[in-house]
TIBAZA-463325 format. One record per atom (N, C-alpha, C, CB): x, y, z. Coordinates in pm, whole numbers, plus 50000, padded with zeros to 5 digits. Atoms other than C-alpha are relative to their C-alpha. Last residue first. Glycine has a CB too. Example, Ala and Ser with C-alpha at 12.3 -4.5 7.8 and 13.67 -1.06 7.14 Angstrom:
TIBAZA-463325
499184988149994513674989450714499235010950073500415004649858500894988150000512304955050780500905012050000499015000350125
END
This chain:
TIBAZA-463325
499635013149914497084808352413500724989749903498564992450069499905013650047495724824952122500384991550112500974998649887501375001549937495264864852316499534978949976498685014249884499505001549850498984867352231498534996150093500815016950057499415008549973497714866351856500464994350100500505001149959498535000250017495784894151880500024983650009500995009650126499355003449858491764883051815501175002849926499824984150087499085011750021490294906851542500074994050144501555004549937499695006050149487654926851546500454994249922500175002449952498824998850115487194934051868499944996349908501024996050011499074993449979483954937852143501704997949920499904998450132498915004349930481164926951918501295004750081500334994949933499615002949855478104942452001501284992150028498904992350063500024982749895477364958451656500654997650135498125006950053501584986249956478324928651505500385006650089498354995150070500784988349895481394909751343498715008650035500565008249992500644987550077481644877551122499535013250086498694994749925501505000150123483134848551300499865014150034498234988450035500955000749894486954849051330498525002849954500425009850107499995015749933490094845451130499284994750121501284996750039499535005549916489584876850907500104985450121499895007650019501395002649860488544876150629500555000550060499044988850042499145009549923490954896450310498694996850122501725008450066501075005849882490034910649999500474992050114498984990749939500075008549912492784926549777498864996950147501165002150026501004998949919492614950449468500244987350123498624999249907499645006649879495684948549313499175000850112501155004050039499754996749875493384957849008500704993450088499125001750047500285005249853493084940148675499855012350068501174990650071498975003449919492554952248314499374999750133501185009249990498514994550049490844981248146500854989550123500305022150025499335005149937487094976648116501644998049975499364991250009499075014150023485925004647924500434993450117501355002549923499055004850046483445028248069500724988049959500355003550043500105003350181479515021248058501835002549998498705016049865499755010349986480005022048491500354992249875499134996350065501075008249955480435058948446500254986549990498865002649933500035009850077483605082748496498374997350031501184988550032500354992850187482925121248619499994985449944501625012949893498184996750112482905103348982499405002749878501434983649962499084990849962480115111849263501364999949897500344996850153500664993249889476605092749204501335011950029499574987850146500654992750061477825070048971499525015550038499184992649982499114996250130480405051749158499265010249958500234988849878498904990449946477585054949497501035004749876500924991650126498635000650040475135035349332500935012150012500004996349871499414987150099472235036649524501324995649962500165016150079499125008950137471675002349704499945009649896499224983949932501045005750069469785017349987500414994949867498955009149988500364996050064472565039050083498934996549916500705001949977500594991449928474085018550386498805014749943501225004150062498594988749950474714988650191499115013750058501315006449827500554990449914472944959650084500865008350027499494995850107501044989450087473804937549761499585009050098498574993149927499784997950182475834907149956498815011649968499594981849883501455004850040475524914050367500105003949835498565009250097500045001750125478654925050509499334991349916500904999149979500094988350029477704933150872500405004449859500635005650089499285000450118477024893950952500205020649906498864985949897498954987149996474754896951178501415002949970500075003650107501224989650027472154872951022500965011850068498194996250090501045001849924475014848950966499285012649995500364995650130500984990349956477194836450695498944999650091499495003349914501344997250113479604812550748499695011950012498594992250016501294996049919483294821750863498595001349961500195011350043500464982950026485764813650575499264994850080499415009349854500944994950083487294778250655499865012450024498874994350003501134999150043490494770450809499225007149925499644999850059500635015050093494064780950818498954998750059500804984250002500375004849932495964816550872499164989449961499725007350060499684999049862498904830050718499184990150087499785014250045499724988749869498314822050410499984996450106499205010150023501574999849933500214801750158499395011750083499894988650100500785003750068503634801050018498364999850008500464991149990499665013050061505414795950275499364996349881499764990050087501445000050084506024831650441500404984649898499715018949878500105004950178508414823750715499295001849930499934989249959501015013850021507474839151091500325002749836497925000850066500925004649883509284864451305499754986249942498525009650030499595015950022511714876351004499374989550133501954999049999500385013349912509974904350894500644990950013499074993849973501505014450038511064927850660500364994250099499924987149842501104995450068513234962850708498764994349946500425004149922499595014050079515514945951022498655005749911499974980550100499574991450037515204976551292500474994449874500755005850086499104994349929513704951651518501205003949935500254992850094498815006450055511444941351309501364998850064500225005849894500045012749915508034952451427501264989149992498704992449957500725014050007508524985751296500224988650074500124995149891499405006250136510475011251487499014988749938501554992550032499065012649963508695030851768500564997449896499414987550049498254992849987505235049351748500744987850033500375013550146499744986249910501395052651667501644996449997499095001150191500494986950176500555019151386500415013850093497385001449921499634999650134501894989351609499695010149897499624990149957501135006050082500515002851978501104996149847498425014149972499515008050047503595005652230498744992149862500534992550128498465003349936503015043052353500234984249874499914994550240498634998550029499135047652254501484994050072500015012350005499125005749935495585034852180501415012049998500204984749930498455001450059493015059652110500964993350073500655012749979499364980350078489925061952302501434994349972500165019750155498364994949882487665031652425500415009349915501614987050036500114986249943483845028352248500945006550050499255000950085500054999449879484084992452197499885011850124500814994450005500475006049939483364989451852499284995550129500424997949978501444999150093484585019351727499134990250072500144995049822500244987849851487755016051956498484997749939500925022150007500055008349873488204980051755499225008850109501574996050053501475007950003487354997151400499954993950130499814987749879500714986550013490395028751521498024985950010500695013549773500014998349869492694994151600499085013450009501515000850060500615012649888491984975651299499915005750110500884986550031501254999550030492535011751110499214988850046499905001649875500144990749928496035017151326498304995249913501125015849990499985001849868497094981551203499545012650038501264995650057500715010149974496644988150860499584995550144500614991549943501334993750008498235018550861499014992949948500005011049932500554990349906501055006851004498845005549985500695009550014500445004349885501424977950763499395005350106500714996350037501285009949994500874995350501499784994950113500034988849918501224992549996503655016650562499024992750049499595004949880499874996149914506504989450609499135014850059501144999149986500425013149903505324973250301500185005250143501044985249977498595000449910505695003150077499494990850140500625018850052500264992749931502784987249819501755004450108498634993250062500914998949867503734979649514499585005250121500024994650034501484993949993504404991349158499374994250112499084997349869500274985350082508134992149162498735003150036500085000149829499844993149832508364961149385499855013649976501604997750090501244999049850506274943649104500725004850110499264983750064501064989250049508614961448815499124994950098499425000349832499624984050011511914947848977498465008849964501335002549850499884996349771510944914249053500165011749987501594993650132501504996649969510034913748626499565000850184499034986149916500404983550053513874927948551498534996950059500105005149789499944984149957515214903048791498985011249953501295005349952498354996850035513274871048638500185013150057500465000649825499824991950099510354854748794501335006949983499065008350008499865011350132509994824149051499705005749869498954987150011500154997350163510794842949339500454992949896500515010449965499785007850108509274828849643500425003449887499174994949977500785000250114509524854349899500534986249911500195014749920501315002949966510714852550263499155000349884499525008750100500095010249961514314856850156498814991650040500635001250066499985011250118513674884349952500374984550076501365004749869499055011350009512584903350284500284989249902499814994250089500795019249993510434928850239501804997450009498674989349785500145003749914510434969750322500024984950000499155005950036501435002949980510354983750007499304990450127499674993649875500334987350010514054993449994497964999550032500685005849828499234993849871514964958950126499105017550008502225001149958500435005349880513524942749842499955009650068500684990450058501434988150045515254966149598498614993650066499665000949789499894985149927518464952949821498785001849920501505012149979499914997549806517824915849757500115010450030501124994850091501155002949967517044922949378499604998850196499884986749910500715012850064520164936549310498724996750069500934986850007500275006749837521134972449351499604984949897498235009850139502364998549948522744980049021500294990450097498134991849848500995009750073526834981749026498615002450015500174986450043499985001150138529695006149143499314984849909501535002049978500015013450029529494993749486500485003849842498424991250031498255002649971530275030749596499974982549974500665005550212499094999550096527645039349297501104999050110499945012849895498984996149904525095015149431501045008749951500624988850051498225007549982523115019449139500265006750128501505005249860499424995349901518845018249057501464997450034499314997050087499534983550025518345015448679500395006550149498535010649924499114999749937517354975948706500775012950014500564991149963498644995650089515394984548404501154996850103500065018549948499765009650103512164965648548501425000949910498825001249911499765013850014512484985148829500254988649895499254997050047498695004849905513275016448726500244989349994500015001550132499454995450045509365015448537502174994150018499255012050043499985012850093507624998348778500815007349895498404993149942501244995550101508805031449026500084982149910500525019249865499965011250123511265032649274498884995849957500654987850028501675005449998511085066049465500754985449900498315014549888501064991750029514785078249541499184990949961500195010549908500475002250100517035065449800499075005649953499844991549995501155000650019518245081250099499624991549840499595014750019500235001749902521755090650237498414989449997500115014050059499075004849890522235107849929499154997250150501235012550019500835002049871519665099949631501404999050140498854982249977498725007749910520995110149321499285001550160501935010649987499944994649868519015114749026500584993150152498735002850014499385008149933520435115648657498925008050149501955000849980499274993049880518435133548442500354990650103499165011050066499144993250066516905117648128501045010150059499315005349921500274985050034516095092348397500545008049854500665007550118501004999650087516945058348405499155005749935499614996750016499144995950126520165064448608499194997649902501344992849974501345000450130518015067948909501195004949913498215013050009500094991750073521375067549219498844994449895501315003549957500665008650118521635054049523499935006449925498844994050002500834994350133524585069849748499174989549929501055006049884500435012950075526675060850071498405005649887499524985550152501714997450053528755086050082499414989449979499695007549868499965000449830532615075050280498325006349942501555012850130500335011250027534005067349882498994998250171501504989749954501115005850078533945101749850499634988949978500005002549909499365011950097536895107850086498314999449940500894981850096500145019549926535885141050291500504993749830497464991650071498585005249930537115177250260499694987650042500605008550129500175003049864533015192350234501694990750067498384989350003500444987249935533625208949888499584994350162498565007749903499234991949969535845177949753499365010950122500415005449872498755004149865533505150149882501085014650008501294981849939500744997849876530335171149728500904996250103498684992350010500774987649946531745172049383500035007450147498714996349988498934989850002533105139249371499905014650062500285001749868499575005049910529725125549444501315006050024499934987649986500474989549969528375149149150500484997150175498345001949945499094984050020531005136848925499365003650135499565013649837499275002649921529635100449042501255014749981500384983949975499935004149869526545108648964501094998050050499414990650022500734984249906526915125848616499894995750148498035005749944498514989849917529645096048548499165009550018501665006249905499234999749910526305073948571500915006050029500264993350011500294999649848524095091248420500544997550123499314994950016500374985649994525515089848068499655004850170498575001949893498944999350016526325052948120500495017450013500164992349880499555003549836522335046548210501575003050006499704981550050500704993549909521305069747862500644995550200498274994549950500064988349984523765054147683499355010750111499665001149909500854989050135523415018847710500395012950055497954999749982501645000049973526035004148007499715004249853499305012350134500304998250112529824989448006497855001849967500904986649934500265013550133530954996148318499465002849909499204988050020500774994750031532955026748517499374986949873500535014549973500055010450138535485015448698498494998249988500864982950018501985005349969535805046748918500054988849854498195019749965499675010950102539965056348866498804988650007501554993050035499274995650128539805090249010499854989349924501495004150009501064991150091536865075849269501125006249850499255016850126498654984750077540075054649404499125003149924501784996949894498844991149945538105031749661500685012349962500884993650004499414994450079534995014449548500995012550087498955003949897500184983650037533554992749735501125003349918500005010950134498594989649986533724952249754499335014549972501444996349864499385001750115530244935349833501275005150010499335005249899498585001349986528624928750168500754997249888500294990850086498955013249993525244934950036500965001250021500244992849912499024999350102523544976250077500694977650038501505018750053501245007750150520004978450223501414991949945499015016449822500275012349957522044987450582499474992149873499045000650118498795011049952524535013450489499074984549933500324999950232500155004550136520905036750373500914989549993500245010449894498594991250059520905040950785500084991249845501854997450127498595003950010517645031150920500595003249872500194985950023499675008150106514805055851005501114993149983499925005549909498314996650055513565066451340500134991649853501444992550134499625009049930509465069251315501534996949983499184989949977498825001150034507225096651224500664987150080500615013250022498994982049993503445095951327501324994449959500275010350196498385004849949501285064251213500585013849982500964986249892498695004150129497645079451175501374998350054500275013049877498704993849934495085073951494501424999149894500334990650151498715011550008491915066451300500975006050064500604995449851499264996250036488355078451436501524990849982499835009550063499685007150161485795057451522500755005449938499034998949902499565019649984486315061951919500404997349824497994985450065500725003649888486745103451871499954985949969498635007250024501464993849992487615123451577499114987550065499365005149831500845011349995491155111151677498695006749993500224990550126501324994149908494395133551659499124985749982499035017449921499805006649860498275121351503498565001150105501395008650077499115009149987497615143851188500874994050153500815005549909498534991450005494875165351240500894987249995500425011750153499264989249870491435150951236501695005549999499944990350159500964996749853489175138650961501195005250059499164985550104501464999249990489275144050534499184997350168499524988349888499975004249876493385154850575498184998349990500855011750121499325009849933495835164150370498984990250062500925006350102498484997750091494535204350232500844984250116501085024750037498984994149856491275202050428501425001749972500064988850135499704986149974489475200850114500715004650074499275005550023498184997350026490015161650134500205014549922500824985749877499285003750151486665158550245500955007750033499305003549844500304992150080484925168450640500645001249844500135009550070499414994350145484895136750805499595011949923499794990749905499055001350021484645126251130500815006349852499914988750028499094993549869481205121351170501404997849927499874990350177499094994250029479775111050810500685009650123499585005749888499764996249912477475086050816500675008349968500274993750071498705002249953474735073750610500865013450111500784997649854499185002850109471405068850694501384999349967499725006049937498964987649969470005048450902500505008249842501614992150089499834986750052467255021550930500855007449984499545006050037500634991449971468084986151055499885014349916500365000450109500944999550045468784954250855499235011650097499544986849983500265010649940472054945950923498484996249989500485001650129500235013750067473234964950680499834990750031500574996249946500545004150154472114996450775500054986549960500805006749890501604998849976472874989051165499455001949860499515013450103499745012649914476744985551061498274998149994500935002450182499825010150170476495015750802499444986250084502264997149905501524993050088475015039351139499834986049913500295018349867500675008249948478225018651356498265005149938500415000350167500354985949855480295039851146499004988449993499435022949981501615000349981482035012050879499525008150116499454985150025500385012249941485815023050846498304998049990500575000350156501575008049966487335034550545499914994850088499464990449928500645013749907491075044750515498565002350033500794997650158501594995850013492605062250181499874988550126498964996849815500135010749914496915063150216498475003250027501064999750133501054997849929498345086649956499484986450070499055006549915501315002950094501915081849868498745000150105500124983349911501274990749944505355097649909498494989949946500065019649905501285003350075508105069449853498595008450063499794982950013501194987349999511545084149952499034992649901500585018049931500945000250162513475053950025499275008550029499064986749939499504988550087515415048950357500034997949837501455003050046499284999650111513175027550528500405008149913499684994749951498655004849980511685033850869500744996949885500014989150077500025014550030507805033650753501834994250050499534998049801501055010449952506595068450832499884986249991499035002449956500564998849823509295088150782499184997250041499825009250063498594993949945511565072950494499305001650134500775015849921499585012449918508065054150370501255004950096500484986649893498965004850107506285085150302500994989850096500965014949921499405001549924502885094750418500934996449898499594993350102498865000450112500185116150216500714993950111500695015149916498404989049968497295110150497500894998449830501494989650182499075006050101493255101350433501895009950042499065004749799498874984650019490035102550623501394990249898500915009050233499205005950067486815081050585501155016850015499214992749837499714991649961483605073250798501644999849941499555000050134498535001849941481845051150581500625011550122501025001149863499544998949860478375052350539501414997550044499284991650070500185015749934478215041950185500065001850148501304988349956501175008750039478085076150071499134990750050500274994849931500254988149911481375090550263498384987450003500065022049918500265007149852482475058150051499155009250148501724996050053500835014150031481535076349728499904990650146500964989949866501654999049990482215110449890499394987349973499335010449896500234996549809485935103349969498504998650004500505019450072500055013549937486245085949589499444999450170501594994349987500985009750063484925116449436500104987150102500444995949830500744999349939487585137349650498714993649972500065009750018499975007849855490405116749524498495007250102501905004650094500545017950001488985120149179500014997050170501454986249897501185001750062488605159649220499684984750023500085004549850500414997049904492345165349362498084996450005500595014250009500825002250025494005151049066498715001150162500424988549921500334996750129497225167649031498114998049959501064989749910499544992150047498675171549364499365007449888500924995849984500074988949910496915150449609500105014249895501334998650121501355001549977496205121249336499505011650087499744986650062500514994450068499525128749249498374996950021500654997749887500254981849961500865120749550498945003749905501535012049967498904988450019500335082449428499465013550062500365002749832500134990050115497435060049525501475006849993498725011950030498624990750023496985038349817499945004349891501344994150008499344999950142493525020449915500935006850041499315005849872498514994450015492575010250271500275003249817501264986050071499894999050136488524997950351501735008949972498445009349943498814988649996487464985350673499935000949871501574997150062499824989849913484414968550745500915012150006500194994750089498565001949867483924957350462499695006250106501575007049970499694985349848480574970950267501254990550118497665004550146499965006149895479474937250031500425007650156500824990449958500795016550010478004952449722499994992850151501064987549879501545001949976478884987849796499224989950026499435003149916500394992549907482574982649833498444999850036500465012149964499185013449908483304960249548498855006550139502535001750037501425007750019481374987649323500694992150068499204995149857500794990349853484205011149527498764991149934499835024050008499905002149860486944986949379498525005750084501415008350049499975015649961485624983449045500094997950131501134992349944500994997049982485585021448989499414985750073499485005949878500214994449885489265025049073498294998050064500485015049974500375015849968489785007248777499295001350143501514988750009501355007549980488455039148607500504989650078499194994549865500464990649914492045055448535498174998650058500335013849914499685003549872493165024748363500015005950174500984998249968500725002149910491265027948124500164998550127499584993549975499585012849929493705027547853498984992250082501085003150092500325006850073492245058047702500044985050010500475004249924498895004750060492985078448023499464989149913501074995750099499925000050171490375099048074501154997249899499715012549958501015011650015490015091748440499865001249856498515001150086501025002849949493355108348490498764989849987499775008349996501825002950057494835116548200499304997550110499604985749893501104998549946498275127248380498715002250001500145003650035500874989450031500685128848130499015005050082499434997549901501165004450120502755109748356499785013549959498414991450051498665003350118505945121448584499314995949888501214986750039499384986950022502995137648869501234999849892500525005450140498314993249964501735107148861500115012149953501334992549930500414987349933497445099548834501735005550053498654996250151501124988350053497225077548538500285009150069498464997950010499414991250136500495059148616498825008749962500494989649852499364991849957498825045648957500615011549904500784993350062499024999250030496485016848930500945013549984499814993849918500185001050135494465012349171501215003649940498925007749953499274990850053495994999549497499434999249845501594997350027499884999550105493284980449728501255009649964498835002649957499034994250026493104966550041499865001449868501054995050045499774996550155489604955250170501135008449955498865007149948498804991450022489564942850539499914998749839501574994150080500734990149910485704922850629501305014749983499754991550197498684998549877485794903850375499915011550048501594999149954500294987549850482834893050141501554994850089497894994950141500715004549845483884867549846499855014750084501224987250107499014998649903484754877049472499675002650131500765008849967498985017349915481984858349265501145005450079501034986349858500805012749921479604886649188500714988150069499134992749900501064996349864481634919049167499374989249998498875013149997499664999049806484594895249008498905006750113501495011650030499615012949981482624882348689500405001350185501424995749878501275002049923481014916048654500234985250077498585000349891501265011250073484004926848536499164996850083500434985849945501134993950083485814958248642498264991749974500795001349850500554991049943488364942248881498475006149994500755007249975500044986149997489944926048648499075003050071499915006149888499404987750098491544892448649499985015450025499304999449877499584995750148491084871148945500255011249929499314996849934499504989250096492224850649171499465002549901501064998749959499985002450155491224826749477500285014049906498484993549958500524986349991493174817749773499725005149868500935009250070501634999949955493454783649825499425013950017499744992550147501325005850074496124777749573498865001550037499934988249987500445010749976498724799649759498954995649887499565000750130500894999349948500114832249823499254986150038499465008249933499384992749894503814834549702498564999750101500695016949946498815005249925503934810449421499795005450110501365002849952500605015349954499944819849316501014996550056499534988449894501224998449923501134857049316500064985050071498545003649899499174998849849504564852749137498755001550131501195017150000498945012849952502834833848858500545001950098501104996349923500695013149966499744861048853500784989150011499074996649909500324996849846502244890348855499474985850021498785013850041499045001249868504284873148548499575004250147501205008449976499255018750014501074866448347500835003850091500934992049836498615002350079499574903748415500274986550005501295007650058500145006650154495794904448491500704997249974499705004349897499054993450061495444911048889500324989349903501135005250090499824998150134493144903549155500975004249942499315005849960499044985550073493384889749463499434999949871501954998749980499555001650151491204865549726500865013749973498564998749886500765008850057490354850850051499835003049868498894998750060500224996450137493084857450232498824994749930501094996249929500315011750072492574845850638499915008449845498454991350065500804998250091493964868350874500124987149905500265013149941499755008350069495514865751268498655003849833499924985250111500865005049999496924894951449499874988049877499225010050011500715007149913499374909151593499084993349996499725004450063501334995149925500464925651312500124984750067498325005449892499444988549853504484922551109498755003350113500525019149928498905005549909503334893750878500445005850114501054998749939500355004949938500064918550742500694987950075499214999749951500564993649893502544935350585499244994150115499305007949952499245000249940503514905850361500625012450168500544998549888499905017649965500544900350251501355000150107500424987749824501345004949847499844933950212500344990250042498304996249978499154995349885502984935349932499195000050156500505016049959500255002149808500564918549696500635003650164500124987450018499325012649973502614924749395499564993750130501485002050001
END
């Protein structure tokens, strides 16, 4: 659902969109409402349509798609009939063609858990490309301030000043300081919170979380649990619910408290009820679209403003011009906005050291420590999203140092996909990607530039 977009609201810095993909009718209506006309769109990923016509940028966000590789799926993997376990392949031919500077995908655990092979395919493909590339499992509860358990993998790419000089038109080959693959059980460069030196990334460490209270609307509660007015649901969500609010019971008797004093979400969409105290549990496209998450001291489903909330955004800062159940399945399948961000901002600030040779920022950096940029408020309210992006004028021409150079890359134009994943390029095309390209709002970086972005405070 583009959730980047709205990440990139909370950074210091300024970006220019310059395109998305993604096939669904209702994503693509809430897209164009929420992004703009001048940012262009398309379908899938796969096609040849987008590796030639989808522009060079120097930040590449992607999320393939995700149900192939869950630990609650069958878990086909890349041999999912669908295809949807290939889209992945689209992104890294993205990659080769024009080499970002940066590169971010997300994935599910299960990519840690179940499919340990693809995620290390993908490490080597960019390894390939000269990247220098590590990777964390983070979860939004303690790495994003929002109480929601969302575990998911976090892939970051930067260009090693080797790739940089490849595609500028010097010799090299590729790079691979920093990285030894995602054998390391978590971890393809340095210890969690470390730095394999300037080009290294500094991953977002833990951060206080706010109190589950806060997601919740000033509604009435529920007072006399004996006499829980219990509504009229389908089976399966009706079923679930008195299992949750037995289990609330439960927990008030054996600890001598009032049960209306828990503040609880509950997955009643399950064939098992699950009960999230203090915390919410994962929200999935799935959930979402069923509205299946419940306040049960509200005794109702969250509404769209709280399943917001849980994903770090602000429904007030969105355009929604789709119905509950389809707001529900794009916050299901996006990014945790209050992640992203951080680990967006720590990989601008790892390509900046890179650049400039300095050593790990810390104390008040946006991606190392503190509360998000919100002041304890789970979306942004600094600056309105209006529909558009963030930042205005043209794309930055091309110039001879220009470090994303169409068809060159640090591998002599080997095809990296091929070269390290069991899929081939002859698979089916299967649909979009939330693949996302982004320029930034300055001309085109070289070897000698000192940052990568200008902050915003640097604007005068």
């Amino acid at each position: 659902m583009m959730s980047e977009h709205w990440s990139l609201e909370r950074l210091p810095w300024e970006f220019l969109e310059v395109f998305w993909c993604e096939p669904g009718s209702f994503q693509r209506q809430f897209l164009k409402a929420n992004i703009g006309p001048q940012t262009e769109g398309f379908f899938d990923v796969l096609s040849d349509e987008f590796l030639n016509a989808a522009p060079q940028c120097d930040l590449l966000i992607g999320g393939f798609p995700c149900q192939t590789f869950s630990v609650a799926g069958k878990g086909l993997g890349v041999h999912d009939k669908s295809g949807r376990g290939v889209v992945v392949l689209g992104i890294l031919r993205y990659v080769e063609r024009n080499m970002p500077r940066i590169v971010v995908l997300e994935n599910v655990k299960g990519l840690v858990d179940r499919h340990k092979g693809v995620l290390a395919n993908v490490v080597k493909c960019l390894e390939a490309l000269g990247y220098i590339v590590s990777w964390r499992l983070l979860d939004m509860r303690i790495h994003g301030g929002v109480p929601c358990r969302r575990f998911r993998v976090y892939i970051v790419a930067l260009k090693s000043m080797a790739a940089i000089g490849a595609s500028s038109g010097a010799s090299s080959g590729p790079a691979t300081s920093g990285s030894s693959g995602p054998a390391t059980g978590g971890s393809s460069g340095p210890a969690p919170g470390g730095s394999s030196g300037p080009a290294g990334i500094v991953w977002p460490q833990p951060i206080p979380c706010a109190d589950l209270s806060t997601i919740f609307d000033d509604t009435p509660k529920v007072t006399d649990y004996n006499n829980y007015p219990f509504p009229k649901l389908c089976r399966t969500l009706s079923r679930n619910l008195k299992a949750a609010v037995t289990k609330v019971i439960d927990k008030a008797r054996m600890q001598g408290r009032d049960p209306a004093e828990f503040s609880v979400v509950a997955d009643l969409g399950g064939s098992k009820v699950a009960v999230g105290w203090d915390v919410a549990p994962c929200l999935t496209k799935a959930r979402g679209s069923a509205l299946a998450f419940w306040s049960i001291q509200h005794a109702r489903a969250l509404t769209v403003r709280e399943l917001c909330k849980l994903q770090g955004l602000d429904s007030d800062a969105l355009n929604i011009n789709v119905s509950p159940q389809q707001m529900g399945a794009l916050l299901g399948n996006g990014f945790a906005c209050t992640v992203m961000a951080r680990v967006i901002a720590a990989a601008i600030e790892a390509a900046e050291r890179s650049a400039t040779g300095g050593s790990p920022a810390t104390g008040s950096s946006p991606a190392t420590g503190g509360r998000p940029a919100t002041g304890g408020n789970p979306a942004s309210s600094s600056r309105p999203v209006t529909g558009g992006s963030r930042a205005t004028g043209s794309r930055p021409p091309a110039t001879s140092g220009n470090p994303a150079t169409s068809g060159n890359s640090a591998t002599g134009g080997r095809s990296a996909t091929c070269d390290h994943h069991p899929a081939t390029e002859s698979m089916p095309a299967a649909g979009g990607s939330p693949a996302v390209g982004r320029l930034l709002k300055r001309k085109p970086c070289t070897v000698s530039s000192n940052t990568v972005l200008r902050r915003r405070s640097e604007r005068g």
